[in-house]
LOLUMKOL-761381 format. One line per 10 residues: number of its first residue (from 1); their letters; for each residue x negated, y negated, z negated of C-alpha. Coordinates in steps of 0.5 Angstrom, whole numbers, plus 500, padded with zeros to 3 digits. Layout:
# LOLUMKOL-761381
NUM) a) X/Y/Z  ...
***
This chain:
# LOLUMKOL-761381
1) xxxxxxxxxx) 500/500/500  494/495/498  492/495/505  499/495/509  500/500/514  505/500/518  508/506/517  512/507/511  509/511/504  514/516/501
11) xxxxxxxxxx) 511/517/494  514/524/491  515/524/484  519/527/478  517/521/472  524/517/473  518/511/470  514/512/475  519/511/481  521/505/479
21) xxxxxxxxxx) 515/502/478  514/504/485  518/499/488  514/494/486  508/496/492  509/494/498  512/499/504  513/504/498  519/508/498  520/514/491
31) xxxxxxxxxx) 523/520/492  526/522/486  526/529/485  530/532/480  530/539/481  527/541/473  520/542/473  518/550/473  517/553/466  508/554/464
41) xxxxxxxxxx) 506/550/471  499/550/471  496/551/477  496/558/483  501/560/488  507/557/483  503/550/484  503/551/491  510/553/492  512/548/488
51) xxxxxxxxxx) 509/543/492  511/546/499  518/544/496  517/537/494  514/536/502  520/539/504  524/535/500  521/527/502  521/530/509  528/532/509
61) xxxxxxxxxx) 529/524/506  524/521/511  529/524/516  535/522/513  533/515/512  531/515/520  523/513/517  521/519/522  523/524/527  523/531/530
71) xxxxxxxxxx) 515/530/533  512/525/529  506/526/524  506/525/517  500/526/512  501/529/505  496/527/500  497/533/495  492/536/488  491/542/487
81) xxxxxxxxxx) 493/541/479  498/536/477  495/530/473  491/524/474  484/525/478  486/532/481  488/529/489  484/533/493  488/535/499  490/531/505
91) xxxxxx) 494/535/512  498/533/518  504/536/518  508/535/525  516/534/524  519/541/527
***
């Protein structure tokens, strides 16, 4: 947001705080999810599967909201554990 891309931000979060204070940066826009958050998660294939469903879901609203469309590219920029300091994935995902 600091350097204003042109292309909108989707910040995926399940901190009701945290989406608010969202929309105080330019070009960025919360989706809250509100799916309970799985009992014990640490890290492993139920980190990854919880993470795969939150993409799903910010790319089922980006649709929805006409941000993107069937075709288009989006980056997802993930960790591989929750919390602070842990952000060290980044893909391209092609909208199907």
């Amino acid at each position: 947001s600091k350097y204003k891309p042109r292309c909108p931000i989707i910040g995926v979060t399940r901190n009701e705080i945290a989406a608010r204070q969202m929309h105080l940066w330019r070009g960025l826009f919360p989706v809250l999810v509100r799916d309970p958050k799985p009992l014990g998660l640490v890290e492993g294939d139920e980190w990854v599967n919880d993470v795969e469903k939150r993409v799903q879901q910010a790319i089922d609203v980006c649709k929805r909201e006409g941000f993107s469309k069937k075709g288009d590219n989006i980056i997802v920029v993930t960790g591989w554990k929750g919390g602070s300091g842990n952000t060290n994935t980044l893909r391209v995902i092609q909208i199907n």
